[in-house]
C-alpha positions in Angstrom: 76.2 71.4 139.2 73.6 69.0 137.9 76.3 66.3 137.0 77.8 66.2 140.2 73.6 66.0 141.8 72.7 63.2 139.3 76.0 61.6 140.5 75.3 62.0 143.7 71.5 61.0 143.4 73.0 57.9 142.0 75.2 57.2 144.5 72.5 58.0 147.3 70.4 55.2 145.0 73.0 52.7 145.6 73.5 53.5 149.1 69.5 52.8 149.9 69.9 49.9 148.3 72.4 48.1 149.8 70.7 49.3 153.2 67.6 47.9 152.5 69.5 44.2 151.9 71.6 44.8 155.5 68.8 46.3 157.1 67.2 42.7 158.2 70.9 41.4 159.2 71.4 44.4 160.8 68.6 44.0 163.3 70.4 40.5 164.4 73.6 42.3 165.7 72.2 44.5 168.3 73.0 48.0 169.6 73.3 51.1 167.3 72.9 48.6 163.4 69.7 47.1 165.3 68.6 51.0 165.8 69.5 51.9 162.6 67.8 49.1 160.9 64.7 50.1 163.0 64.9 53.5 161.5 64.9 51.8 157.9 62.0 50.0 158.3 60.1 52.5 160.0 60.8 55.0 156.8 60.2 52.1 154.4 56.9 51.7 155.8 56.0 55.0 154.6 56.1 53.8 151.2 55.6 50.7 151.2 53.4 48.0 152.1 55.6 45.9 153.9 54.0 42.7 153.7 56.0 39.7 155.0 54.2 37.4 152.2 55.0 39.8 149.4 59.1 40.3 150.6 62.1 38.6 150.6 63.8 37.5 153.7 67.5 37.3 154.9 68.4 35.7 158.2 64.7 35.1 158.1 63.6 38.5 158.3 61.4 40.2 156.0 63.1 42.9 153.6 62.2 46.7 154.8 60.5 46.7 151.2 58.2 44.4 149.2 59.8 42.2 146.4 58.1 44.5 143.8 59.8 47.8 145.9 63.1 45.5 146.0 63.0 45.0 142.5 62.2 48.8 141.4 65.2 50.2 143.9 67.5 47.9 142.7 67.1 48.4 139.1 66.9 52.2 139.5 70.3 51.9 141.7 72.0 50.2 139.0 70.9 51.8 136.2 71.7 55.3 137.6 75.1 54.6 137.9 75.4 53.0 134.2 74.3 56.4 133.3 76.4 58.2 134.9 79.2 55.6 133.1 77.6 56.3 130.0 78.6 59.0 127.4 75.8 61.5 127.6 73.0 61.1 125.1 73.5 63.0 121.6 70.2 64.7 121.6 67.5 65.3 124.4 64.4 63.5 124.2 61.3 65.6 124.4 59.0 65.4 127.6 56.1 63.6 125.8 58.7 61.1 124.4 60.4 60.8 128.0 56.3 60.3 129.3 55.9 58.2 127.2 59.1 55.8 127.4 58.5 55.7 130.9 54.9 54.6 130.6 55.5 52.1 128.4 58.1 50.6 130.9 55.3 50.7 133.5 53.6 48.4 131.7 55.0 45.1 133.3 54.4 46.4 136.8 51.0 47.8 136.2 49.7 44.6 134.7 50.7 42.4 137.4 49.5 44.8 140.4 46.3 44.7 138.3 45.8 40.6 137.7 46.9 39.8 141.6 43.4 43.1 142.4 41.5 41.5 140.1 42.0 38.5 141.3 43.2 36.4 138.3 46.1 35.3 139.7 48.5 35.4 142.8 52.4 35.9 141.5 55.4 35.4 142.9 58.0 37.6 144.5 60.2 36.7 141.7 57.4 38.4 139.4 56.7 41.0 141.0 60.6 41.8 141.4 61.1 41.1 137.5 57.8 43.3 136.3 59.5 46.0 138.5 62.7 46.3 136.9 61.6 48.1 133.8 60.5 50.6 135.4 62.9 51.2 137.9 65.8 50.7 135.2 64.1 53.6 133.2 63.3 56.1 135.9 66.9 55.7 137.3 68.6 56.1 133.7 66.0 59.0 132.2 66.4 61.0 135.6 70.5 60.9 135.8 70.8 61.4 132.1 68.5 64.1 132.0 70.2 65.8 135.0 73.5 65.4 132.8 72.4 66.8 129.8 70.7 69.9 131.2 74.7 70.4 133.5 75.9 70.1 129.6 73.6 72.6 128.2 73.8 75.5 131.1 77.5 75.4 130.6 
């Protein structure tokens, strides 16, 4: 049961993904994609900032999420279907290791959301899409594996 959820989860990753990227054509066309790509934003901007300054555009409309948002979705998408590709892991990491892995790949993101409040520095979308992609990439792969592993082990 869990393998078939992780793929699914997976596939529902990919699927939010690719409707974040239409979402700003989608509002061009009109009719029931423009009201769909309303409904995409309007959930988007319950987690997430949404500032035009801090997103990529397409057809010169903001992205329902901010670059760093974009970059954390993306990764997640993609690595959660690699592993769901991959052979399942020969032993299961511990919680605190699985913590800590995922901290550690936080790292990137947290340091960049702290220079730009500090005030150090202003970076890029590019950089905040980059430092996101640890993360994402590790929550996405930990999540689906771990659901895999635990389908193995109840039988």
């Amino acid at each position: 049961m869990e393998s078939r959820f992780a793929a699914t989860l997976a596939a529902g990753a990919v699927v939010w993904s690719v409707t974040l990227l239409v979402a700003p054509l989608a509002l061009h066309s009109g009719g029931v994609a423009a009201a769909a790509a309303t409904m995409v934003y309007d959930a988007s901007s319950r987690i997430c900032h949404q500032k035009p300054e801090r997103s990529f555009h397409l057809a010169g409309v903001a992205l329902p999420v901010c670059a760093r948002c974009t970059g954390l979705y993306l990764s997640a998408a993609a690595s959660s279907l690699a592993a769901c590709a991959a052979g399942l892991p020969r032993r299961i990491r511990s919680p605190r290791v699985t913590r800590s892995v995922l901290l550690v790949s936080a790292v990137p993101t947290a340091l960049t959301v702290a220079i730009e409040l500090a005030g150090l520095a202003h970076t890029t979308n590019i950089v905040r899409t980059i430092s996101a992609l640890p993360l994402g990439a590790t929550a996405g792969w930990i999540f689906v594996q771990r659901l895999r592993a635990e389908a193995v082990l109840a039988g």
